[in-house]
Backbone as XML, in Angstrom:
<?xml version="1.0"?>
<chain id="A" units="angstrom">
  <residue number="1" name="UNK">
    <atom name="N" x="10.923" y="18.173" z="-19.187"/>
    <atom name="CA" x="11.700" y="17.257" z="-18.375"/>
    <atom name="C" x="11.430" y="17.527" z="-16.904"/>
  </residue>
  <residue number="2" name="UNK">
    <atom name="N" x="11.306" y="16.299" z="-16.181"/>
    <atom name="CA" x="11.252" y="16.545" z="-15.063"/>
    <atom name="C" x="12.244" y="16.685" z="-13.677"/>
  </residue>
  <residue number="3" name="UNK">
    <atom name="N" x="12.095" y="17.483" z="-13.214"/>
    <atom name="CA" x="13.334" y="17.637" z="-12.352"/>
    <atom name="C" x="13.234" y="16.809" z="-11.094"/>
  </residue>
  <residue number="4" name="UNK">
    <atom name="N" x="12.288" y="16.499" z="-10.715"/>
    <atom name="CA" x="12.438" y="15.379" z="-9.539"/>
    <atom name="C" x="11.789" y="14.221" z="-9.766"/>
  </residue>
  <residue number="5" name="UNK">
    <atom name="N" x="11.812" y="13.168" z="-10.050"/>
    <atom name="CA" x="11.135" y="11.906" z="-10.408"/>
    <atom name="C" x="10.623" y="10.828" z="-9.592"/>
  </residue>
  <residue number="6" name="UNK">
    <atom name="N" x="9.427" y="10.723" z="-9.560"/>
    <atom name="CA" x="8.605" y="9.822" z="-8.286"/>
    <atom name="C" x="9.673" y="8.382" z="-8.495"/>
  </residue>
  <residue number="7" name="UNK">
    <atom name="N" x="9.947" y="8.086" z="-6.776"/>
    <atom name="CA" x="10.292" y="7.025" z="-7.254"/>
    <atom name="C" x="10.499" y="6.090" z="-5.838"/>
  </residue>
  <residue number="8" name="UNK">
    <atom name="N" x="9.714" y="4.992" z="-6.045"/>
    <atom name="CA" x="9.136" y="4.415" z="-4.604"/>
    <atom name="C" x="9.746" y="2.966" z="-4.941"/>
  </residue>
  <residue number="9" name="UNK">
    <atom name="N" x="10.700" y="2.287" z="-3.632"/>
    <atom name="CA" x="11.341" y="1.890" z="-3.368"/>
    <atom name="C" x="10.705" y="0.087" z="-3.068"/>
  </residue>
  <residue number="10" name="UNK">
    <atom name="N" x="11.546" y="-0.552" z="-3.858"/>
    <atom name="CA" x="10.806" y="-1.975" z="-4.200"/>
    <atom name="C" x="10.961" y="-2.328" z="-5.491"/>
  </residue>
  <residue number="11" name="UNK">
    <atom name="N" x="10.806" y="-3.488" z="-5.623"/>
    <atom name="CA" x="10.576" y="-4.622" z="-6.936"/>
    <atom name="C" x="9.511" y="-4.798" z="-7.595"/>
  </residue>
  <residue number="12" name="UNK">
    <atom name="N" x="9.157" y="-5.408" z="-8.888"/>
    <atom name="CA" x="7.953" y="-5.558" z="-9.402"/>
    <atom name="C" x="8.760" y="-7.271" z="-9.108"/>
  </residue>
  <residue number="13" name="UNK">
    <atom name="N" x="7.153" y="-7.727" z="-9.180"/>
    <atom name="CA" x="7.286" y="-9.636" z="-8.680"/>
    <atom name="C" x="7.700" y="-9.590" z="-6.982"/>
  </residue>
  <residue number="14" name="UNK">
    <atom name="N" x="7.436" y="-8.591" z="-5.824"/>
    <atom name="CA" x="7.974" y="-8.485" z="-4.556"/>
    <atom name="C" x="5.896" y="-7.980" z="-4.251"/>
  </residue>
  <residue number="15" name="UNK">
    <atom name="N" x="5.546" y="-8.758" z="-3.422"/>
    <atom name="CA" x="4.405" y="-8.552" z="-2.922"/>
    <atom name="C" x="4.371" y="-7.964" z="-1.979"/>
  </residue>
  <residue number="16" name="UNK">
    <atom name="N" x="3.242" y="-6.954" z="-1.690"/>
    <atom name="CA" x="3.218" y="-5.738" z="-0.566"/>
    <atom name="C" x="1.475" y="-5.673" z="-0.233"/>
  </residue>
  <residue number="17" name="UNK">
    <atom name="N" x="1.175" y="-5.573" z="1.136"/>
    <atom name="CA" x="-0.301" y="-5.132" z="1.836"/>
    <atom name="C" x="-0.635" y="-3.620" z="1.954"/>
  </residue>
  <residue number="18" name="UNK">
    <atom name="N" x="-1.049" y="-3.074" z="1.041"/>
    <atom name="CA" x="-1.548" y="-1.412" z="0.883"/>
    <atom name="C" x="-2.295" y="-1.096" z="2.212"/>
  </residue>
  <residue number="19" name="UNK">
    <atom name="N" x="-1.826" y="-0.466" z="2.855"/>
    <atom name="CA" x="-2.830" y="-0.024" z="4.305"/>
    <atom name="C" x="-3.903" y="0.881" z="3.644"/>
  </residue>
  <residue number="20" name="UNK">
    <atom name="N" x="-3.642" y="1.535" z="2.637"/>
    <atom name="CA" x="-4.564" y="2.392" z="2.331"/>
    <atom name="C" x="-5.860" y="1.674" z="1.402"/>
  </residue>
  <residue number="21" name="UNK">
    <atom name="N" x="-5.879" y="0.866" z="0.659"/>
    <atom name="CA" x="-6.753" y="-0.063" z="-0.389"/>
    <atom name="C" x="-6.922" y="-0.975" z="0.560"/>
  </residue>
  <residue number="22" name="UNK">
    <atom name="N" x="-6.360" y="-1.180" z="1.497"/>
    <atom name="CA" x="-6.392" y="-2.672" z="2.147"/>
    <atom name="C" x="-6.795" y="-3.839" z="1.236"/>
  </residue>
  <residue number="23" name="UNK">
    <atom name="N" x="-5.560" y="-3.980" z="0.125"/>
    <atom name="CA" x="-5.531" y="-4.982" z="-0.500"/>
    <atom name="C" x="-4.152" y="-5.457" z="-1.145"/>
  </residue>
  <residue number="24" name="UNK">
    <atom name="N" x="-3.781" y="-6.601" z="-1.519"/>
    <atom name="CA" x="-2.715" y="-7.194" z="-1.716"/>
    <atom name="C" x="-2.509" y="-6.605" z="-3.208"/>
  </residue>
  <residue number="25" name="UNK">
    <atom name="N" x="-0.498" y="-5.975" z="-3.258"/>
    <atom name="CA" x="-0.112" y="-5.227" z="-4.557"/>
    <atom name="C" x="0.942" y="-6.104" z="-4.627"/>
  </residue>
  <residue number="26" name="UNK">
    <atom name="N" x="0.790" y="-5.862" z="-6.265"/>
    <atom name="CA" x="2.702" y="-6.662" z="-6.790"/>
    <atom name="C" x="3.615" y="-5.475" z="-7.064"/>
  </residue>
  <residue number="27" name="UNK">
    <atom name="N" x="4.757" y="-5.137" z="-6.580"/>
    <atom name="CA" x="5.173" y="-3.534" z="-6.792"/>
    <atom name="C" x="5.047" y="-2.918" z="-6.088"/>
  </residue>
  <residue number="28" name="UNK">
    <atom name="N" x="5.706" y="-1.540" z="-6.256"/>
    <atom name="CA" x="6.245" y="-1.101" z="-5.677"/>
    <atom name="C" x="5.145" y="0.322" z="-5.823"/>
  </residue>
  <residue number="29" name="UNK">
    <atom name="N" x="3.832" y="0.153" z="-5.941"/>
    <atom name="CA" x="2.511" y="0.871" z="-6.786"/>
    <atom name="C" x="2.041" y="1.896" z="-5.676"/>
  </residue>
  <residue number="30" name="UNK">
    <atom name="N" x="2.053" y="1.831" z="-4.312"/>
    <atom name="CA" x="1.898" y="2.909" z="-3.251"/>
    <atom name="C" x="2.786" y="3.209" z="-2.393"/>
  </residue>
  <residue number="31" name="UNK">
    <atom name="N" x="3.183" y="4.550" z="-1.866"/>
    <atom name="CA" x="3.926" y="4.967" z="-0.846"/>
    <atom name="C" x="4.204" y="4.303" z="0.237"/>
  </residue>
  <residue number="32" name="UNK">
    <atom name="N" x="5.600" y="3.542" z="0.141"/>
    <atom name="CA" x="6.195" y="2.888" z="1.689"/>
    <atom name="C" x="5.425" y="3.171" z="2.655"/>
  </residue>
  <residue number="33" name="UNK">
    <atom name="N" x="5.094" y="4.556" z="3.141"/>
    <atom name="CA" x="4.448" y="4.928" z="4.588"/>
    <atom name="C" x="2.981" y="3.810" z="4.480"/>
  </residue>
  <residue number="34" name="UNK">
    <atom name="N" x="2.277" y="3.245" z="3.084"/>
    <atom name="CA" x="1.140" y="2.862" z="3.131"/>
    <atom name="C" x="1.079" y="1.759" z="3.123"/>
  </residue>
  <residue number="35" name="UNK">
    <atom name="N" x="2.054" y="1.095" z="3.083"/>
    <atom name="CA" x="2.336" y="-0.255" z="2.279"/>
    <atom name="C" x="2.934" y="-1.295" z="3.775"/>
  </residue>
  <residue number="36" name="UNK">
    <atom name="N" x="2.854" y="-2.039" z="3.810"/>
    <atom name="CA" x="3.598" y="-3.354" z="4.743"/>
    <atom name="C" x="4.422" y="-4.406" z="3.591"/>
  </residue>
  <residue number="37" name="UNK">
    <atom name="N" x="5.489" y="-4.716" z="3.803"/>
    <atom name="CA" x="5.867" y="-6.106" z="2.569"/>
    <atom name="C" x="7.537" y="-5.264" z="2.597"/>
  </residue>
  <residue number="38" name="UNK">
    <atom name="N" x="7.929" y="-5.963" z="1.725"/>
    <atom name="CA" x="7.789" y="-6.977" z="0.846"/>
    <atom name="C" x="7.717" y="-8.279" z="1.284"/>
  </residue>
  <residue number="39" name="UNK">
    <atom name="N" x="6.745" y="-8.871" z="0.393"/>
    <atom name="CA" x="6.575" y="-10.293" z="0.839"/>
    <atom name="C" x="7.444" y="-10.812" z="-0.238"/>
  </residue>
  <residue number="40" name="UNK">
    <atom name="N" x="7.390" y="-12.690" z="0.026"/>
    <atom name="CA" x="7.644" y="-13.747" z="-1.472"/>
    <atom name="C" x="6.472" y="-14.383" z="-2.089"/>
  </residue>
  <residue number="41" name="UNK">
    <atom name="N" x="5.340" y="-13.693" z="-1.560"/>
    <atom name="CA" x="4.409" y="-14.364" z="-2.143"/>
    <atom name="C" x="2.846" y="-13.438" z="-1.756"/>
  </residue>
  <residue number="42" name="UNK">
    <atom name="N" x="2.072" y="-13.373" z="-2.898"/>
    <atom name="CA" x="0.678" y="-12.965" z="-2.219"/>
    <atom name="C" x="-0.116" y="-13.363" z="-1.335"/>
  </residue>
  <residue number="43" name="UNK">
    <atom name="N" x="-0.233" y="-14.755" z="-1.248"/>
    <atom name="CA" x="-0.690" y="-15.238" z="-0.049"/>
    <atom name="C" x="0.312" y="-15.035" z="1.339"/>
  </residue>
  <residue number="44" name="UNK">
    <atom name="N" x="1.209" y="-14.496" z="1.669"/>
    <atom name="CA" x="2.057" y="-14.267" z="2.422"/>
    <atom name="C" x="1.525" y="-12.929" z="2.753"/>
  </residue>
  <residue number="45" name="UNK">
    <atom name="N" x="1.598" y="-11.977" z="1.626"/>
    <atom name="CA" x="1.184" y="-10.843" z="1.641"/>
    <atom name="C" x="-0.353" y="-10.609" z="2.154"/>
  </residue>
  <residue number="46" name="UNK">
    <atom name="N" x="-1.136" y="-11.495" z="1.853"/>
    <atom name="CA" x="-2.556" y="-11.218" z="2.214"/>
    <atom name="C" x="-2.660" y="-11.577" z="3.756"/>
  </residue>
  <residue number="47" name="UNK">
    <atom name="N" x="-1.617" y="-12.079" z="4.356"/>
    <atom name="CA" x="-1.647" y="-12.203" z="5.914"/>
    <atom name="C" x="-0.933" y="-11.302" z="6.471"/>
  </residue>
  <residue number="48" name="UNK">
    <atom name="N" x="-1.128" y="-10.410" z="5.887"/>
    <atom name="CA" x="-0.384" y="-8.974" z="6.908"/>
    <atom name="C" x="-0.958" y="-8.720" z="7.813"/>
  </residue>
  <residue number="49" name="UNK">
    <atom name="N" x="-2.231" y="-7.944" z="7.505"/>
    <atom name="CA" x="-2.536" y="-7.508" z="8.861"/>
    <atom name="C" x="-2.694" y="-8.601" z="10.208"/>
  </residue>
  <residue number="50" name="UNK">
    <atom name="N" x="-2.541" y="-9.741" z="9.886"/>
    <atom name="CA" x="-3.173" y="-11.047" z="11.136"/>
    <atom name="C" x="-1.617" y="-11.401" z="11.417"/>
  </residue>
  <residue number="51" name="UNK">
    <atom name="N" x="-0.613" y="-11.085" z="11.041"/>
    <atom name="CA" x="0.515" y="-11.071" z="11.605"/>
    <atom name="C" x="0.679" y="-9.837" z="12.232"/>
  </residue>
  <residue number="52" name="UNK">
    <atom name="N" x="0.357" y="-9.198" z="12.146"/>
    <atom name="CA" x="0.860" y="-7.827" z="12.757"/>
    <atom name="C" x="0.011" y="-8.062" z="13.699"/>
  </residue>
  <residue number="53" name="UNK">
    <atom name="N" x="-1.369" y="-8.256" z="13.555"/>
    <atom name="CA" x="-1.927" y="-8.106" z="15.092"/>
    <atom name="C" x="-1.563" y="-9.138" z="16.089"/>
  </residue>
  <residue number="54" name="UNK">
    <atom name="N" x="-1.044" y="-10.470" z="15.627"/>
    <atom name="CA" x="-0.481" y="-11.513" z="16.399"/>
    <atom name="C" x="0.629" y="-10.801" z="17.014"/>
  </residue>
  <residue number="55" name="UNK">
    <atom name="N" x="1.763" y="-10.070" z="16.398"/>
    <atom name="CA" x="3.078" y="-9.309" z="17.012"/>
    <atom name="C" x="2.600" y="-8.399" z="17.817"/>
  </residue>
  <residue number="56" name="UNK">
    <atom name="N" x="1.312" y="-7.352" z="17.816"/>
    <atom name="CA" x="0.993" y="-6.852" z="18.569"/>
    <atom name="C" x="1.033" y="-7.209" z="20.540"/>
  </residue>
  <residue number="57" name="UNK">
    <atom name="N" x="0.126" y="-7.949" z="19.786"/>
    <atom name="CA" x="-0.784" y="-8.993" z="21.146"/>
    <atom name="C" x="0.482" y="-9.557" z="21.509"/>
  </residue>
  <residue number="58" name="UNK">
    <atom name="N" x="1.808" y="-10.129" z="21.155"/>
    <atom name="CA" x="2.514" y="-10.297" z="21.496"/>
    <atom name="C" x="3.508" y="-9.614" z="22.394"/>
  </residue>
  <residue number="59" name="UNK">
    <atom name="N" x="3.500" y="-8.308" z="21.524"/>
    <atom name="CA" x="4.258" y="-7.250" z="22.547"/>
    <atom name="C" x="3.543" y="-6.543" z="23.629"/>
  </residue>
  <residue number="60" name="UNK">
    <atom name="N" x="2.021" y="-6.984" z="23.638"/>
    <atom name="CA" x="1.477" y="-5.827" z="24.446"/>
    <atom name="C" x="1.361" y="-7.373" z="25.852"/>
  </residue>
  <residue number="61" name="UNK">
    <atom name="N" x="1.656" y="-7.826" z="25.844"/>
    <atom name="CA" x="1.929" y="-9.349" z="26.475"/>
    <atom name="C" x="3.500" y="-9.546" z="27.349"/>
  </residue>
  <residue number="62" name="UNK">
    <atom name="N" x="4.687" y="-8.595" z="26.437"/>
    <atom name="CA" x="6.252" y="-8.697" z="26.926"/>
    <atom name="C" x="5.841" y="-8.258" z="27.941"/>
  </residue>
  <residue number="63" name="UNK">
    <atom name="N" x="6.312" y="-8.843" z="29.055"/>
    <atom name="CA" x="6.927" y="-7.919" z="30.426"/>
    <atom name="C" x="7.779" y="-6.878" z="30.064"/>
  </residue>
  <residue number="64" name="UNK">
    <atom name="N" x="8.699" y="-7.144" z="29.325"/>
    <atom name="CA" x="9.850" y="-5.835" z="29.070"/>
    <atom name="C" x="9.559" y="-5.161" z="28.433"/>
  </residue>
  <residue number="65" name="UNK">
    <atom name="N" x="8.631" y="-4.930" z="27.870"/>
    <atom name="CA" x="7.587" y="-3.384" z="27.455"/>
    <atom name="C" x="6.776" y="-3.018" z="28.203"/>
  </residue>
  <residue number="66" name="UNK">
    <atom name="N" x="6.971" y="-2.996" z="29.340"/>
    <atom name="CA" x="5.980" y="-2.344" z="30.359"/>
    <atom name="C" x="6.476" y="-1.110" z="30.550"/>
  </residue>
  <residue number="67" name="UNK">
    <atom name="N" x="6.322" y="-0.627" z="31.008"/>
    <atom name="CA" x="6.849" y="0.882" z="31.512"/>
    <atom name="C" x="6.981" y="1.047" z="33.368"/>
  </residue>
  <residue number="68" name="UNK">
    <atom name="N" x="5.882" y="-0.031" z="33.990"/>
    <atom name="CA" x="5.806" y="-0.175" z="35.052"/>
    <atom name="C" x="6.684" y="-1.296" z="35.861"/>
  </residue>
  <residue number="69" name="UNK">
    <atom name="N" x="7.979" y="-0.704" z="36.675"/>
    <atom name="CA" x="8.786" y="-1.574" z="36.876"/>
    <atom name="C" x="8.232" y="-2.916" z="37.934"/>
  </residue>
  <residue number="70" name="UNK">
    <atom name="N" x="9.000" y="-4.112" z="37.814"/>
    <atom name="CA" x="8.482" y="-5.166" z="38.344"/>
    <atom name="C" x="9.225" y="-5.420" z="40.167"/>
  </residue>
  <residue number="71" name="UNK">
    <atom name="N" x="7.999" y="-5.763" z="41.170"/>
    <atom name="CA" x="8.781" y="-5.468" z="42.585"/>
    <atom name="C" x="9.337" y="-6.497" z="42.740"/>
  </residue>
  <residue number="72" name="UNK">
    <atom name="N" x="10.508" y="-5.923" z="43.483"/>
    <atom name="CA" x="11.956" y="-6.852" z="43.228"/>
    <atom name="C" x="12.956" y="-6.438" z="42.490"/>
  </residue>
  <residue number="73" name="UNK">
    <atom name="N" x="12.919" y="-5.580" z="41.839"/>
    <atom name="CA" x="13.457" y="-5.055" z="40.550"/>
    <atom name="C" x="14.796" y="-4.182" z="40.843"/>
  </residue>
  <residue number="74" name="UNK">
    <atom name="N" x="15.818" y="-4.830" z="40.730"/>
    <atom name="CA" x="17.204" y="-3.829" z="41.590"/>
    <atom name="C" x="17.104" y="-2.505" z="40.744"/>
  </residue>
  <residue number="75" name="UNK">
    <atom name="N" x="16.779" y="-2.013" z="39.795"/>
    <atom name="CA" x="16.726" y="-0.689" z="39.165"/>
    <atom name="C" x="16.016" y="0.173" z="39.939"/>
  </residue>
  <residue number="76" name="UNK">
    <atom name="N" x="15.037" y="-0.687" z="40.588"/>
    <atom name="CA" x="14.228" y="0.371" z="41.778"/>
    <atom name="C" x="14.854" y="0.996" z="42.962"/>
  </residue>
  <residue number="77" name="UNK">
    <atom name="N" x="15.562" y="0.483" z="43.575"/>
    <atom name="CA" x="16.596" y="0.863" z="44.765"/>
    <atom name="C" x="17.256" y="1.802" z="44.245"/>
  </residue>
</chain>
């Protein structure tokens, strides 16, 4: 008997993008840390990474993720 039992967090029929296979899973079949999803669908799922890099490019785009304050900026005074 086993005293601690693998057990990774998710649905079977819940679609997920394996960072590690870099390929589309049904389940819950690799470690959260590797995985992106759950999706509702595989084709949903197979656009992971091109959403993520769209959110990227998005945030690396916010003004309010800069680190470098903007002049004018009353926090500066």
């Amino acid at each position: 008997m086993a005293l601690f039992k693998k057990h990774t967090a998710g649905k079977p029929g819940e679609w997920y993008y394996c960072l590690e296979h870099q390929k589309v899973e049904e389940g819950p079949d690799c470690p959260g840390k590797d995985r992106f999803g759950p999706y509702a669908s595989a084709q949903e799922a197979g656009h992971a990474m091109e959403a993520a890099r769209e959110r990227n490019l998005q945030w690396e785009n916010d003004p309010r993720w800069h680190d470098t304050p903007a002049a004018g900026d009353p926090q500066n005074d």
